[in-house]
N, C-alpha and C positions, 0 to 999 in steps of 0.2 A: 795384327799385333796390338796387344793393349797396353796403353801408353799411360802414365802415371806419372803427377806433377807434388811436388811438395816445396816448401818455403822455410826458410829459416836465415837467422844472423850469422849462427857457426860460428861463434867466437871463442876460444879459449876451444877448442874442440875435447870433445869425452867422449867415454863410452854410451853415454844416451843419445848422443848425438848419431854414433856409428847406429846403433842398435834399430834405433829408429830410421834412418834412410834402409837398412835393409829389411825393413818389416815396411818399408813403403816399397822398396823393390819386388818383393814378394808379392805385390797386388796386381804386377803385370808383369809384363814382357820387355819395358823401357823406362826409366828415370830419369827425368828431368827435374833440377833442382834451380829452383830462384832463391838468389843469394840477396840477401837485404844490404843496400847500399847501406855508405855511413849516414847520410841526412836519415835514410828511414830508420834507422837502430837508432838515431838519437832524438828522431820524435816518438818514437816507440818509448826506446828505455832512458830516453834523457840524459846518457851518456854515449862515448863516442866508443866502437869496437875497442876493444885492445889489439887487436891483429888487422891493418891493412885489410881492406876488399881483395885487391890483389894475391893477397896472402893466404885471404879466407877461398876465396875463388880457385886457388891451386891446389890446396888440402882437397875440397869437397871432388873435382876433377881427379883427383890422384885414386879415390876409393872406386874399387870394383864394381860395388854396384848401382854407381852412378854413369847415365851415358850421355847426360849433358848436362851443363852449366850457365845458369845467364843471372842478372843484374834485376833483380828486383826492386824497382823506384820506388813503388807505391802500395800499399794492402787497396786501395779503390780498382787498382787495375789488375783482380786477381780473375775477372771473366776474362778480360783480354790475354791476360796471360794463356790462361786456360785454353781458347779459342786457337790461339796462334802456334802454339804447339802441340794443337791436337790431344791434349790429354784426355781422356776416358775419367780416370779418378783423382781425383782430389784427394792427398792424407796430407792431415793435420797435427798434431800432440793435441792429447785430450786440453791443454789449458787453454785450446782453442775454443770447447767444446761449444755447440752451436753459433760460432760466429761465421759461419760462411754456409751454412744450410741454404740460405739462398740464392747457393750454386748449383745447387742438385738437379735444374734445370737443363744444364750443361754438360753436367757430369755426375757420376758418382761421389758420394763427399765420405769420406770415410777419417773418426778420430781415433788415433792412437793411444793408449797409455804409455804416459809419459816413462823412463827406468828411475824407479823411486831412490830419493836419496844424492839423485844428482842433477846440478844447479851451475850453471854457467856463472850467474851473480852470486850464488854461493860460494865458486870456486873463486872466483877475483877477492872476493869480501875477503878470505881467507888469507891470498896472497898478499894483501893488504897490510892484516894484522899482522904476519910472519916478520913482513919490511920492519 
């Protein structure tokens, strides 16, 4: 079985978000998603989720072609992640693009293109101005 590991926040969830886990599904046989805690999305993006981890963590579980879910603390511990659940390949979203090449060690690293047009902080910026 080849097993496949990808990362994200998953906040305000969209169609780039679906489109992309199932174009990371497609690289194997198994899905394992790390969901980024709220500490890491607010030294990430310097704000806090809009949706609970818990919240986020239920959604990403609820999709078919996800077959497991865990808590992503840190982007430094993405070999251990790696290791610990056996993933085979790493996908990333291209805005990743070369920041984890020196996983290919470990695994296949493979980046995606992003679904143009769509913006998790676009989409809040928006529900901002509507308010």
């Amino acid at each position: 079985m080849k097993k496949v590991i990808t990362f994200g926040t998953f906040d305000v969830c969209h169609v780039g978000h679906i489109r992309l886990l199932a174009r990371a599904k497609a690289q194997g046989d198994h899905l394992t998603v790390g969901v980024s805690s709220d500490q890491l999305n607010l030294d990430k993006k310097g704000r806090n989720p809009i949706y609970s981890l818990d919240n986020r963590i239920e959604i990403i579980q609820a999709l078919r072609c996800v077959d497991a879910v865990f808590v992503e603390e840190s982007l430094q511990r993405k070999s251990e992640y790696i290791r610990s659940h056996g993933a085979d390949v790493l996908v990333m979203g291209d805005d990743w693009q070369g920041k984890f090449d020196h996983l290919a060690n470990l695994c296949k690293v493979i980046y995606l293109p992003r679904t143009p047009s769509v913006s998790t902080t676009e989409i809040i910026e928006i529900i901002r101005e509507v308010k």
